[in-house]
C-alpha positions as CSV (number, residue, x, y, z in Angstrom):
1,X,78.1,127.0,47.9
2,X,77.6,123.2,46.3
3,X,78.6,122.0,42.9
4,X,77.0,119.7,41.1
5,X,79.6,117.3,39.0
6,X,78.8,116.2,35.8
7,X,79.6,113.0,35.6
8,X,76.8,111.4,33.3
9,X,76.9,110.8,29.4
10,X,76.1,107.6,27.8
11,X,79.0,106.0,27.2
12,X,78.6,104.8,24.0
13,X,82.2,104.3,23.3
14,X,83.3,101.9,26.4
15,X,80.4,99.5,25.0
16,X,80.0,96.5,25.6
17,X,82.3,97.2,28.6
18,X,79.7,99.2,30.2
19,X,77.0,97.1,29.5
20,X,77.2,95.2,33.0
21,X,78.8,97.7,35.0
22,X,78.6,101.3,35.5
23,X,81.8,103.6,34.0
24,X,83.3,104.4,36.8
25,X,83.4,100.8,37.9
26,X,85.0,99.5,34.5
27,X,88.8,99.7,36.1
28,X,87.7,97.1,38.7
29,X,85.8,94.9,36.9
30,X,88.5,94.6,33.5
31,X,91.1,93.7,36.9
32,X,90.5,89.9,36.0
33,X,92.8,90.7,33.2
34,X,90.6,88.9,30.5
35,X,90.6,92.1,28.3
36,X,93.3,94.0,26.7
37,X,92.4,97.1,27.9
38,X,94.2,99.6,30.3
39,X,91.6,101.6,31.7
40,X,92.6,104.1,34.7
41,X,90.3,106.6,36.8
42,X,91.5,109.5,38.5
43,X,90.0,111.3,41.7
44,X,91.1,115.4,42.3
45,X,91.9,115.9,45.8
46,X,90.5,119.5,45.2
47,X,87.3,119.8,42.9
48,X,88.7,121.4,39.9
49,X,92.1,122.4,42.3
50,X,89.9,125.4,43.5
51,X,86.9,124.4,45.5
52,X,87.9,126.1,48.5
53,X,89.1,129.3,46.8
54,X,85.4,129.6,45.1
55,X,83.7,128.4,48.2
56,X,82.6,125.5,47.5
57,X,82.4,123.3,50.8
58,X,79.9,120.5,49.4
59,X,80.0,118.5,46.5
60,X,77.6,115.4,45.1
61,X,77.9,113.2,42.2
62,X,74.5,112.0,40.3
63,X,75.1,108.2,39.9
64,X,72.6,107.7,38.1
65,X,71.3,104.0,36.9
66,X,73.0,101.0,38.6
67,X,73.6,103.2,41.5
68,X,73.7,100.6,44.0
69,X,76.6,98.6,42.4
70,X,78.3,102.3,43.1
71,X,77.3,102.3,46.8
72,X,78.8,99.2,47.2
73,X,81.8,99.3,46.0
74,X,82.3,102.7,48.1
């Protein structure tokens, strides 16, 4: 089985933040310190804590515009 992970949305309220970079990248680029922000991601080791238990045994992410700034920094 595969899930498909939502992970899309506009982001309207991490503007003008977002408008270089794509949200899952803001953590790394506020790191300069020149913002007042704290900003902190968070990965699940397990999708949801039950992947496996569903059978799910592949995941993917749709990364949507600026996708190769998200390749690179993985």
């Amino acid at each position: 089985m595969k899930a498909f992970l939502l992970a899309a949305g506009e982001g309207t309220r991490l503007r003008p933040l977002i408008d270089r970079v794509p949200k899952c990248l803001v953590e790394e680029f506020l790191d300069n310190g020149s913002y007042r922000l704290e900003i902190k991601t968070f990965y699940e080791e397990k999708l949801l804590g039950s992947a496996g238990t569903i059978g799910i045994n592949e995941d993917f992410v749709p990364l949507g515009r600026q996708k190769a700034l998200i390749k690179k920094s993985i």
